[in-house]
C-alpha positions in Angstrom: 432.0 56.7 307.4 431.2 54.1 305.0 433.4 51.0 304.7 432.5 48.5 301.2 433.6 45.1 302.1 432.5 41.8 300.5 431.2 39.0 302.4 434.4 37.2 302.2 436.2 40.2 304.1 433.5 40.9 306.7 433.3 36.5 307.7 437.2 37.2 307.7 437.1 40.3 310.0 434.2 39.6 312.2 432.7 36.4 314.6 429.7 35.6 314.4 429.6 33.2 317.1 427.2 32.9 320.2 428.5 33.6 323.1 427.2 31.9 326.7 427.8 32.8 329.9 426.6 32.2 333.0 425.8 34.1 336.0 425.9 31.4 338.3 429.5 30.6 336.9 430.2 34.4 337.0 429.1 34.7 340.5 430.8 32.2 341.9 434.4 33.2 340.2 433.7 36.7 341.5 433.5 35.1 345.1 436.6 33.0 344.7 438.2 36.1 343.3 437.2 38.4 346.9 438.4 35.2 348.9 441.9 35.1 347.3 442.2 39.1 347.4 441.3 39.0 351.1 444.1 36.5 351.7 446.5 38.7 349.7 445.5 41.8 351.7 445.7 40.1 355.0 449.5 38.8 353.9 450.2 42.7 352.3 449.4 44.3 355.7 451.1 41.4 357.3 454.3 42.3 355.8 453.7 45.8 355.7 453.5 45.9 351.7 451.2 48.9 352.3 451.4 49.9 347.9 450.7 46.3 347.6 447.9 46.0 349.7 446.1 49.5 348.2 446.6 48.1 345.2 444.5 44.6 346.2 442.5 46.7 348.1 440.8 49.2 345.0 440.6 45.7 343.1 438.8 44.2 345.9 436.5 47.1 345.7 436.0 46.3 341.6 435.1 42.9 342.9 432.4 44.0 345.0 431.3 46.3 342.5 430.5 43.4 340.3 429.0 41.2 342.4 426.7 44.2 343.4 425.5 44.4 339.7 425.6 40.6 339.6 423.1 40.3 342.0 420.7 42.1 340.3 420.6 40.2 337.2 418.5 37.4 335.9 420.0 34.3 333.7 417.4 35.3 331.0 417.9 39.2 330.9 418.8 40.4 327.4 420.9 42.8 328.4 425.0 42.8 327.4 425.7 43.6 330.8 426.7 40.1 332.0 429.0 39.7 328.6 430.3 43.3 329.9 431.5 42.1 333.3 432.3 38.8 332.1 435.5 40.7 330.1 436.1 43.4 332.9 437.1 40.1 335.0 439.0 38.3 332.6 
């Protein structure tokens, strides 16, 4: 597919802004996000909200998942991963 656009329409349609993002910042919201889950799925099962605590529960495990991957990475790596997991948390 071929799409003919001018360079008015394409600065109109698409950013070219740099992006930053830190892993350091991403790591740490990633641990304040497991700490506030945790205290959810303590209250859930407190209260016997066993659907709501599932449901905390598989995102806890997303969480996790993350900071698994998070761990691995450098600040310098080239890679789009960190931009990647920096939307699957917003």
């Amino acid at each position: 597919m071929f799409l003919s656009m001018s360079g008015q329409e394409f600065k109109s349609v698409f950013s070219l802004t740099t992006r930053n993002v830190s892993l350091n910042r991403l790591k740490h919201h990633t641990y304040e996000l497991e700490k506030d889950m945790l205290d959810q799925l303590n209250k859930f099962n407190g209260s016997g909200q066993i659907d709501n605590a599932e449901f905390v529960s598989n995102l806890l495990f997303d969480v996790k998942s993350i900071q698994g991957v998070l761990s691995n990475l450098v600040e310098n790596s080239v890679s789009d991963v960190k931009y990647q997991l920096a939307e699957k948390l917003q």
